[in-house]
C-alpha positions as CSV (number, residue, x, y, z in Angstrom):
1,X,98.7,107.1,85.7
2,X,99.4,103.6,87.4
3,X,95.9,102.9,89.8
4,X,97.1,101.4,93.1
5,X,94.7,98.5,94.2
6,X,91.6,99.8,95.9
7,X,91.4,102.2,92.9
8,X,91.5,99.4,89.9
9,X,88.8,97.5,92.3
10,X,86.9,100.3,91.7
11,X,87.3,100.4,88.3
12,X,86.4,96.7,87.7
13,X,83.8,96.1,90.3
14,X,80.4,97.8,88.1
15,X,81.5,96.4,84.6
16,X,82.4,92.7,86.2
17,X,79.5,92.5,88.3
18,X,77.4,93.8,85.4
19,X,79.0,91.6,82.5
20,X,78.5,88.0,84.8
21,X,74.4,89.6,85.7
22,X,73.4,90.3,82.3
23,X,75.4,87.0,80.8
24,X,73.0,85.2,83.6
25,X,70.4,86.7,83.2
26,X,70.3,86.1,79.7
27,X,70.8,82.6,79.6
28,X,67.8,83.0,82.0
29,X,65.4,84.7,79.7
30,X,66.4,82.7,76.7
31,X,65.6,79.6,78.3
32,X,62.1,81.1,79.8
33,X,61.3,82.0,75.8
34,X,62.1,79.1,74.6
35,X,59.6,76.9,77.2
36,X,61.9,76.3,80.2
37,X,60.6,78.8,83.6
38,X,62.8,76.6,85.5
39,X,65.5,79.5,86.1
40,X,62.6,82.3,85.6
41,X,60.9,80.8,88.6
42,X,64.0,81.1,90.9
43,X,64.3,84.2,90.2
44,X,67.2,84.3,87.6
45,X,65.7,86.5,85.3
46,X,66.4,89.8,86.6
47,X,69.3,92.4,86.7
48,X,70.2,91.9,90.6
49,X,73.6,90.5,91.0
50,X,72.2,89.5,94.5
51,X,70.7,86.5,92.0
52,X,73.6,85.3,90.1
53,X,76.8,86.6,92.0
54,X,78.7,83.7,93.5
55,X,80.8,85.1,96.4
56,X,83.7,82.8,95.9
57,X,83.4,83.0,92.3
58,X,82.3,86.2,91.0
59,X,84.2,88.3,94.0
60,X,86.8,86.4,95.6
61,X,88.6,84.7,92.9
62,X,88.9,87.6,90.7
63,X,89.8,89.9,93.5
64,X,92.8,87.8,94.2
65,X,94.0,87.4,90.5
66,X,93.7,91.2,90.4
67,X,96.1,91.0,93.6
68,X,98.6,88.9,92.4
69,X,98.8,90.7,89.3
70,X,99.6,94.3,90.6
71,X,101.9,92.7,93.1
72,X,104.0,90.9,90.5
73,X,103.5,94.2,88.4
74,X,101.8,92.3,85.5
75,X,98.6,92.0,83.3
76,X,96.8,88.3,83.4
77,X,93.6,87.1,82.2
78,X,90.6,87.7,85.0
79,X,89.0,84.3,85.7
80,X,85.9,83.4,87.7
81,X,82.4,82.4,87.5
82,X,78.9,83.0,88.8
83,X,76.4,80.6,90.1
84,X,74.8,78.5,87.2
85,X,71.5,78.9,85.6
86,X,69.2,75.9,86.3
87,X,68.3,74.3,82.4
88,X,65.8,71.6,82.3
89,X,66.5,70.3,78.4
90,X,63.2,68.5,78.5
91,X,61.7,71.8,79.2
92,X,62.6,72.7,76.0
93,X,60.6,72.8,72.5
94,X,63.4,71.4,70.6
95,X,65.6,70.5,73.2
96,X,68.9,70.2,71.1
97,X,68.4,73.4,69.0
98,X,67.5,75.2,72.6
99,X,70.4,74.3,74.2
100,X,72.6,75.9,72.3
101,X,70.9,78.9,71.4
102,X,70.4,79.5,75.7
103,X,74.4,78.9,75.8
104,X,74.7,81.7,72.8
105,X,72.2,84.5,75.2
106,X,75.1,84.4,77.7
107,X,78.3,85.8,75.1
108,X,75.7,87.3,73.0
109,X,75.1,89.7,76.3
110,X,78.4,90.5,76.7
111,X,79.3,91.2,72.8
112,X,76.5,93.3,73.5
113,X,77.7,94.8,76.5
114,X,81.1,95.6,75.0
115,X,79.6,97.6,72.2
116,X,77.6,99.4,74.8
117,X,80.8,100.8,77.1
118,X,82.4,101.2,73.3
119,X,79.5,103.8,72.6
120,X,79.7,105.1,76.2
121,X,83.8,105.8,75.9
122,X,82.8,107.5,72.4
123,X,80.5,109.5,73.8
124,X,82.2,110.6,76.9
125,X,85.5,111.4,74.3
126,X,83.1,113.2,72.8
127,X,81.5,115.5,75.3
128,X,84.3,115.3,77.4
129,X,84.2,114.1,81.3
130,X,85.6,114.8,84.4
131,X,88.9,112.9,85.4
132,X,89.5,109.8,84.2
133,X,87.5,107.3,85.9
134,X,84.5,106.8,83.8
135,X,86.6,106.5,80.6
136,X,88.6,103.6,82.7
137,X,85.9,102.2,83.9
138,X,84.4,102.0,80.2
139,X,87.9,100.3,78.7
140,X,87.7,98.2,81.6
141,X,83.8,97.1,80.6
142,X,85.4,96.6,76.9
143,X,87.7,94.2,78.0
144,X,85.5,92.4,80.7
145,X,83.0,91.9,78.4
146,X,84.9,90.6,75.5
147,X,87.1,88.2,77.8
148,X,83.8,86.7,79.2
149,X,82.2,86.3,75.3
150,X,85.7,84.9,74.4
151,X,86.3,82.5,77.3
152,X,83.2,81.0,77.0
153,X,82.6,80.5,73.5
154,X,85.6,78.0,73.8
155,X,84.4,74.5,73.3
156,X,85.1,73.5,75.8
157,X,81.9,71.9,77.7
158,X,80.1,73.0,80.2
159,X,81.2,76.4,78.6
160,X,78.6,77.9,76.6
161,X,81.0,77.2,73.3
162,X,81.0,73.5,74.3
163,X,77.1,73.7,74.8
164,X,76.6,75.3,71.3
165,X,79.0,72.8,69.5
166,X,77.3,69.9,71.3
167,X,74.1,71.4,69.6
168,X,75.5,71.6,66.4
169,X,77.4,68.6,66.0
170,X,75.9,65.4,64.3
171,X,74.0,62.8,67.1
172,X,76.8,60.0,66.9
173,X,79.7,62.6,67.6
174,X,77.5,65.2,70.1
175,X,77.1,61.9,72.5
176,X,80.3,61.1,73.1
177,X,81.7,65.2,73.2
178,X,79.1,65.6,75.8
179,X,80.1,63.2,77.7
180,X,83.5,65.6,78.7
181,X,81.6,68.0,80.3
182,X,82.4,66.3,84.0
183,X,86.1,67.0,82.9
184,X,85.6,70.5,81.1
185,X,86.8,72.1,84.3
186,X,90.2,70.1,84.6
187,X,90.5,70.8,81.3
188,X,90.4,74.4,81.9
189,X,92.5,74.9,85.0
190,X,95.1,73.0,83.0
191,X,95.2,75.4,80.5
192,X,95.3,77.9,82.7
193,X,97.7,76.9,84.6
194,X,99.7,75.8,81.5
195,X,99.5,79.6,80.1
196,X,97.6,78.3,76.7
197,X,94.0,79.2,78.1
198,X,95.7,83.1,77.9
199,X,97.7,82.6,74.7
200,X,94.2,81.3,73.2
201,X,91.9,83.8,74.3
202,X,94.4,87.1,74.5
203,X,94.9,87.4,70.7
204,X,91.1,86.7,70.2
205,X,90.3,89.3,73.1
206,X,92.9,92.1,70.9
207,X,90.7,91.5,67.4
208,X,87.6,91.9,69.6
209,X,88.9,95.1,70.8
210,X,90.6,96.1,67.4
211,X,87.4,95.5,65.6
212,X,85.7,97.8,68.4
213,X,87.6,100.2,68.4
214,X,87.3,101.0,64.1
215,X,83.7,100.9,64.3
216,X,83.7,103.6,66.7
217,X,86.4,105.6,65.7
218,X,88.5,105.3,69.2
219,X,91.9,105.6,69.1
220,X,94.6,103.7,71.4
């Protein structure tokens, strides 16, 4: 059964508002762990969305791709954002390692969070439930969740990918990649516009699911 508007807004609202919290949130706690309280003491580490939701961001911008894409009767990748987490690198025992292991807490959340609806869906297709809203709203946290690891382990700086490959990368050639992060966000609304951000991270999005879906027996 197609889901008119208001009803796929419904869907989407819990698993997108939790995905971008806990992502947030984690960067948050990482960060506090590993000697920054800079976020911590703002209040970031906690599971209100009141705290990390950015209204343009995290509701607008996503409302309208959602839309555009059940007026032009087609699928599209679900972009938007939250408000950052405050990182003080100083703050940091090892600043460089730090860095990229707070980037990782964010995707590592929402890998997390994937496998969690994944267990849900099983055990609703399990036990059975009533309609099918919970199921949908369970595939829809699948897919939030692994867009929002995949999208942001490009490396693309300030992504969190671009954040961890900084960290990695040997000091002559982490300078100079660093350095991009002004442009990172050009650099993304021109792939996105271009139609390469979605033919990068669809496929990766499909293994996510695939690999998901044989660990807990779902079918299609």
């Amino acid at each position: 059964m197609e889901l008119s508007l208001p009803q796929l807004i419904a869907v989407y609202a819990i698993p997108v508002i939790l995905a971008i919290t806990l992502h947030e949130a984690a960067h948050a706690f990482v960060a506090a762990r590993l000697g920054d309280p800079t976020a911590q003491l703002q209040g970031r580490v906690t599971l209100n969305p009141l705290r990390h939701v950015d209204p343009v961001g995290t509701l607008l911008v996503p409302a309208l791709i959602l839309l555009a894409s059940k007026s032009l009767g087609a699928g599209g990748l679900l972009f938007g954002w939250a408000r950052p987490v405050p990182i003080v690198p100083s703050n940091l025992r090892s600043p460089r390692r730090d860095m990229g292991l707070v980037a990782a807490a964010g995707p590592g959340a929402n890998l997390a969070m994937a496998l969690g609806w994944a267990l849900a869906l099983k055990l609703m297709a399990m036990f059975g439930s009533d309609g099918e809203f919970f199921p949908r709203m369970a595939i829809a946290g699948i897919f939030v969740n692994l867009a929002l690891a995949v999208l942001n382990l490009m490396p693309v700086p300030p992504l969190d990918g671009g954040r961890i490959l900084t960290s990695l990368l040997p000091h002559r050639l982490a300078g100079p990649f660093s350095r991009l992060e002004p442009y990172g966000l050009f650099i993304l609304l021109g792939l996105l516009v271009s139609g390469m951000l979605g033919s990068i991270v669809a496929p990766l999005i499909d293994i996510g699911v695939g690999v998901i879906a044989a660990l807990f027996s779902l079918s299609d």
